[in-house]
C-alpha positions, -999 to +999 in steps of 0.1 A: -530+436+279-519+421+249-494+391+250-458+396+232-460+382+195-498+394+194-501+421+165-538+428+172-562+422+196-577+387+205-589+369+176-622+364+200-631+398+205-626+409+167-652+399+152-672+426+176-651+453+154-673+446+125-693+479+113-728+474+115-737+499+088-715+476+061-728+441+048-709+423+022-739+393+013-722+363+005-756+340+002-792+341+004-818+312-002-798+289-011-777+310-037-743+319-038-737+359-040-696+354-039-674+337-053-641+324-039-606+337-056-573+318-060-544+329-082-538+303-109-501+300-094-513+298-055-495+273-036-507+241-026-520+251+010-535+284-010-554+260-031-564+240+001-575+273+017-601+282-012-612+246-016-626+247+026-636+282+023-661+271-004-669+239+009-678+249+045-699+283+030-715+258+013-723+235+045-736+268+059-758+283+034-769+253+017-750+275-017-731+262-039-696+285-041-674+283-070-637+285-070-627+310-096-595+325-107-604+360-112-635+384-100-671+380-116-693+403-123-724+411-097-704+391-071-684+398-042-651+381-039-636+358-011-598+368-022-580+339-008-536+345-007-516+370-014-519+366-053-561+369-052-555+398-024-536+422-044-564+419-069-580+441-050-551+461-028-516+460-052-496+464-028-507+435-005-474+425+017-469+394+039-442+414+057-440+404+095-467+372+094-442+347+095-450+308+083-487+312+105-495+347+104-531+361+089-552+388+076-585+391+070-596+425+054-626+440+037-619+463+010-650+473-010-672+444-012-638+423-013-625+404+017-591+393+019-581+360+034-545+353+035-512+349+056-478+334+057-466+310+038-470+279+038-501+278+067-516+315+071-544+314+046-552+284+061-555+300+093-569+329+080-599+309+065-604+286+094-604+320+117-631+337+098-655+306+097-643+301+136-648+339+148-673+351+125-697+322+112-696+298+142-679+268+132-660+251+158-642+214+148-646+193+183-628+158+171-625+146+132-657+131+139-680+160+157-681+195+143-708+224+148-715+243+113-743+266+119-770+269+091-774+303+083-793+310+047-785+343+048-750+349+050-735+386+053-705+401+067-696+435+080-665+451+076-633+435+089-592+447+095-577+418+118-538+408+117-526+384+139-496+363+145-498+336+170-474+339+198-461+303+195-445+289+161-446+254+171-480+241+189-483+208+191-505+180+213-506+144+207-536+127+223-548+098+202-564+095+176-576+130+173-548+151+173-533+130+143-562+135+120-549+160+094-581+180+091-590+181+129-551+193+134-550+220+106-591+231+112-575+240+147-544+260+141-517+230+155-487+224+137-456+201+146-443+165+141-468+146+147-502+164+135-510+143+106-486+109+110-495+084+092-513+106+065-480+130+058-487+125+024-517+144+028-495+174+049-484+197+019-521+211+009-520+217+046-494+235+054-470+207+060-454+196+093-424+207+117-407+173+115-375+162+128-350+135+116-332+121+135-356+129+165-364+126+199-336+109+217-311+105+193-274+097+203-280+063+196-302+068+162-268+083+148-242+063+160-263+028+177-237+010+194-246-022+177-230-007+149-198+011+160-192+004+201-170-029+193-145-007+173-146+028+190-162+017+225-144+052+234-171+070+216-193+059+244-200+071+283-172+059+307-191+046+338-180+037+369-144+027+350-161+013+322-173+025+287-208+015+282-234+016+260-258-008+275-284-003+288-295+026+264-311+044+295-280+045+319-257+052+293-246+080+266-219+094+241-188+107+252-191+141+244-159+155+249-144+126+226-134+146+190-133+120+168-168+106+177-186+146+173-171+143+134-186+111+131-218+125+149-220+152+125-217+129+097-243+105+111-266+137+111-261+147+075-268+113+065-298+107+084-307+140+068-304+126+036-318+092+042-353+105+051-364+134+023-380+114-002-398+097+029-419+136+042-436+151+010-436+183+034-397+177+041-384+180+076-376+211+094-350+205+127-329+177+140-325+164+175-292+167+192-301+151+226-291+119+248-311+087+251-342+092+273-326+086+309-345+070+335-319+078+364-283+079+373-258+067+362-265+080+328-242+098+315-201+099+310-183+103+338-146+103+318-121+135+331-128+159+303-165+150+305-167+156+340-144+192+340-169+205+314-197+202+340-182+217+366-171+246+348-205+249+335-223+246+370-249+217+350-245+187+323-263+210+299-236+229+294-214+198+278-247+186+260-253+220+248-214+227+237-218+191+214-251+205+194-240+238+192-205+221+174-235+201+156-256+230+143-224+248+138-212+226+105-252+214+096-255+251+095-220+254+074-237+230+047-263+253+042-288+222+052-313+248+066-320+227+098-327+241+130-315+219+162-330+207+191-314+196+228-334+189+256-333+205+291-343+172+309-332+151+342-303+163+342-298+189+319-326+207+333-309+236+349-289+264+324-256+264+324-233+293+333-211+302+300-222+286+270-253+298+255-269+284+223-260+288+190-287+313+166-302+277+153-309+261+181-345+255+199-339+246+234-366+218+247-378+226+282-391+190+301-407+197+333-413+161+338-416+159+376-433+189+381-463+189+401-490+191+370-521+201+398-502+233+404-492+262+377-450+260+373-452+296+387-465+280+421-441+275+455-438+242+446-429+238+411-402+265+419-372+247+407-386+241+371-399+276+367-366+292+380-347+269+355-374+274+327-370+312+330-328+308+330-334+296+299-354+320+285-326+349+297-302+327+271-319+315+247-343+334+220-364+299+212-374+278+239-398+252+236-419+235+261-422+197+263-450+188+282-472+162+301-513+171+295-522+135+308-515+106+336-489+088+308-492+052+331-527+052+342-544+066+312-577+060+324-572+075+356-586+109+367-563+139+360-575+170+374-547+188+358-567+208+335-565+248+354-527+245+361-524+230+320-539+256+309-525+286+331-492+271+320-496+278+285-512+312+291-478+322+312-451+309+291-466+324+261-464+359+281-424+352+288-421+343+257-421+306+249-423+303+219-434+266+212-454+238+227-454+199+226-480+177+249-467+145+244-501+121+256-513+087+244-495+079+212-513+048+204-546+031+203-581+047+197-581+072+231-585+063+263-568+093+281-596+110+306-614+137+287-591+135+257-615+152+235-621+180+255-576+180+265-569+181+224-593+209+221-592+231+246-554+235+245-555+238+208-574+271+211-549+284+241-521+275+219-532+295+192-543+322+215-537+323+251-555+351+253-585+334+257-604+326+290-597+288+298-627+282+316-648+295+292-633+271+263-639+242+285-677+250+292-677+257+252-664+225+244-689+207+271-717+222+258-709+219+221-697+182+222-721+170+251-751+189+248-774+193+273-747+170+298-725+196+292-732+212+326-721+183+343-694+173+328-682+205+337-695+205+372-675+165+377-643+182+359-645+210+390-648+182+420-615+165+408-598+199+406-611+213+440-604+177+453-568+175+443-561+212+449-574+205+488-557+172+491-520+187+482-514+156+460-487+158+441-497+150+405-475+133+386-474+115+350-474+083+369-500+091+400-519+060+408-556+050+412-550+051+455-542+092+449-552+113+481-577+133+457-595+101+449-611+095+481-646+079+484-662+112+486-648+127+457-654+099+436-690+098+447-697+134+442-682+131+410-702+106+399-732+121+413-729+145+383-718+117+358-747+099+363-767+134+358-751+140+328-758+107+317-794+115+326-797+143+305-793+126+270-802+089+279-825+090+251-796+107+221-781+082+204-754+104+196-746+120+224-752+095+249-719+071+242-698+104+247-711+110+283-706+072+291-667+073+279-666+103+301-676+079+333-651+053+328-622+071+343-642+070+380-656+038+370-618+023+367-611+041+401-639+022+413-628-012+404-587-007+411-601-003+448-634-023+449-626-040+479-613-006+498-641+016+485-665-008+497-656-012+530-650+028+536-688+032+524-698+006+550-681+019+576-688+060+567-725+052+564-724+062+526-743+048+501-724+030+472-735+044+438-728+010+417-740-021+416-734-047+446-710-070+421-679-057+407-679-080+377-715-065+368-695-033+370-665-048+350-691-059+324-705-022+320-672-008+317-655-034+293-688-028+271-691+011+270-646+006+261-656-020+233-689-001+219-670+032+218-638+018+201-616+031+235-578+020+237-573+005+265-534+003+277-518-030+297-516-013+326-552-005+323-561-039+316-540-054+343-558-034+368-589-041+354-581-079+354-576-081+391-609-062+397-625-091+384-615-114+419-643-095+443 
């Protein structure tokens, strides 16, 4: 069944479509038979699109392609955008692709390659040398171009448009590389930060400004609370803006909204010369909370969330007045609130205005279990009341243990079952917000960034085959147990009933001496398999240090339950010898490691 948004069938079953008596050659012994088309006026991503399209041919065939602007003679052409398509069809429309929508057609010993603007030529390139000539893009650093000398193509008719506008996941440092992020279909904030000059040729970002949590961005009480301290949350008989996560705006208070939307316009205006790709939305939502009291608790303030059975309803009231008059200015900026803590659950009468996204948080979900499971029903039920109000909800999510980074986190079925459901009900974006810093560290990171990538760009496809595809393609022959360690975490925490949380701890239930040692039964196997690749063999030792940390936050414990069970320890007798093997595989492979991390790691040292 196909999902809503999809208009044809899964990109990975196309390229089956592709008529056996047709062969357009593109390349043979090492010389180019096409040529790749741009209009002269194509837009910067358009350009971008060509410039990959002839580079990675070339990688492939060992041909040289050239980038022309019109046809040549003997040659079949690579028509890349909607100018170079209707070279060959006139009447070439991009009606109904959207910003990220493709198609790829053959006509005559043509092929089209184009999409929405400013990012579906992109795609559309990127998904023909994906589905149909093998190239897969694993981290900026590891990528799998086949070498095929003789390169033909049957005929093709895909359009697609993916399901979700905004797909997003930020795990360190791969998921900011530009190429890595466009290669594989994500766009959002931060896909490309700190290279967002570099964004326009490909495709641009979905940033925000002011983002995030941003009450205090656009009116910071070091600035106004001394002469309007009435702006600001009345708590327990006092107005208060201190500290910023127990406190808030007063958002029944008139006079501060005006100077709210104000703030907005000129945070707006502050920041366009600083994105070359420009920014896209604005955040309307209240300092990240990290419990009660955190909000106002003034008499007008308070009657609002009554009558609308939840906070959201007051915070949602104040950015609908917000997007009301940015939308009045003509400032072409959509607007954001989060559904989080407290304004989780929907409110009963007010609904949000036609430019606002609503940012779903499930942030103490259980992330071992799909939301759709008995005991994640309270988000799910609240997720799905927004969805009855609200045309574009978002999903902010957790893909990784955000305080242990280096722990285990077996949350990799109910991540990806997540994204496959709430693309069917029709979310229509997604945000993984992991490590934001540092050189990686989060447990299979590589494998997290790409895996949900692909999902996110079509959930269509079979999770568990994308994470053997991955193993196999970025580990090689220790791909098998990678894969087989990945599944004794997930059986273990599934049997244990932990609750998995963004912040569960190295003495988890799941992470019990026999589940560790199974798992590293098969680390140790994988390691096995490529001791003697140079390459590959620092990948499968990054992959251990997640047990390996396990090992050491509970040296002492572990040990004893081995003696006592009769079971054999799989490490060396000293801990620091252990200490020493992990420090040096971090070091050697350039791994962040956060101060949490090292503060464990610090007190493993003592046994």
């Amino acid at each position: 069944m196909l999902l809503p948004g999809l208009v044809a069938v899964a990109l990975s079953i196309l390229w089956a479509c592709a008529s056996e008596a047709y062969a357009m050659e593109l390349a043979d012994a090492g010389v180019a038979k096409a040529v790749v088309v741009v209009a002269e006026d194509a837009s910067k991503p358009v350009r971008h699109a060509a410039d990959e399209l002839a580079l990675f041919l070339g990688r492939i065939s060992g041909a040289q392609f050239a980038v022309t602007h019109g046809p040549r003679p003997g040659c079949a052409s690579l028509l890349v955008g909607v100018g170079a398509a209707r070279l060959a069809e006139p009447g070439f429309t991009l009606s109904g692709l959207g910003s990220d929508g493709l198609v790829l057609r053959t006509v005559g010993n043509d092929l089209i390659l184009a999409g929405g603007e400013p990012r579906g030529t992109l795609y559309a390139v990127y998904s023909f040398l994906e589905g149909y000539l093998g190239c897969r893009w694993w981290t900026p650093q590891v990528s799998r171009i086949p070498a095929k000398s003789h390169l033909t193509i049957g005929k093709l008719n895909v359009r697609y448009v993916p399901p979700m506008e905004h797909r997003e996941i930020l795990i360190a440092p791969n998921t900011l590389d530009p190429d890595w992020s466009v290669r594989n279909k994500c766009v959002g904030e931060l896909h490309g930060y700190g290279h967002f000059e570099t964004m326009p040729e490909r495709g641009g970002t979905r940033k925000a400004w002011p983002c995030g949590h941003s009450f205090y961005t656009v009116l910071p009480p070091e600035k106004h609370f001394a002469e309007h301290p009435e702006w600001y949350s009345l708590i327990d008989g006092k107005r208060t803006a201190t500290p910023r996560d127990h406190s808030s705006l007063c958002l029944t208070n008139r006079e501060m909204l005006s100077a709210f939307i104000q703030g907005t316009k000129a945070e707006i205006g502050r920041v366009k010369d600083l994105y070359p790709s420009g920014t896209e939305y604005v955040s309307v939502s209240a300092e990240d909370d990290s419990g009660y009291p955190c909000r106002c608790q003034c008499e007008a303030c308070v009657a609002v969330e009554k009558e609308e059975g939840s906070p959201a309803g007051l915070a949602l009231r104040f950015a609908n007045s917000v997007a009301a008059a940015i939308e009045a200015d003509s400032l072409g900026k959509l607007v954001t609130v989060y559904a989080y803590h407290h304004t989780q659950r929907p409110p009963l009468h007010e609904r949000p205005g036609p430019n606002v996204i609503i940012y779903f948080c499930p942030i103490n979900a259980s992330f071992s279990r799909p939301l759709t499971d008995v005991r994640n029903e309270r988000w799910n039920d609240d997720l799905q009341g927004w969805l009855r109000i609200c045309d574009r909800v978002y999903v902010y999510d957790y893909p990784d243990n955000c305080v242990y980074e280096q722990l285990p986190h077996p949350n990799l079925r109910a991540l990806t079952r997540n994204i496959q459901q709430w693309a069917r009900a029709g979310v229509k974006g997604y945000f993984g917000d992991g490590v934001q810093v540092g050189t990686g560290g989060t447990e299979m990171a590589e494998l997290r960034a790409w895996v949900v990538a692909q999902l996110l760009w079509d959930p269509s496809r079979d999770p568990d085959h994308l994470i053997r595809e991955f193993a196999d393609g970025y580990y090689g022959p220790a791909g098998r147990e990678i894969v087989a360690y990945l599944n004794v975490m997930h059986d273990a925490a599934e049997a244990s009933g932990d609750w998995l949380a963004l912040d569960s701890p190295p003495d988890a239930h799941f992470l019990s001496l026999e589940t560790l040692v199974a798992g590293w039964s098969h680390l140790k196997a994988a390691e096995d398999a490529v001791r003697d690749d140079p390459e590959l063999l620092p990948r499968v030792q990054v992959a251990q240090l997640p047990v390996l940390f396990v090992f050491l936050a509970r040296w002492e414990q572990l040990r004893d339950a081995a003696s006592c069970r009769g079971t054999e320890w799989p490490l060396p007798d000293s801990s620091q010898a252990v200490f020493e093997q992990f420090m040096e595989i971090a070091g050697s492979n350039n791994v962040y490691l956060d101060p949490r991390t090292r503060e464990v790691l610090a007190g493993a040292q003592q046994y």
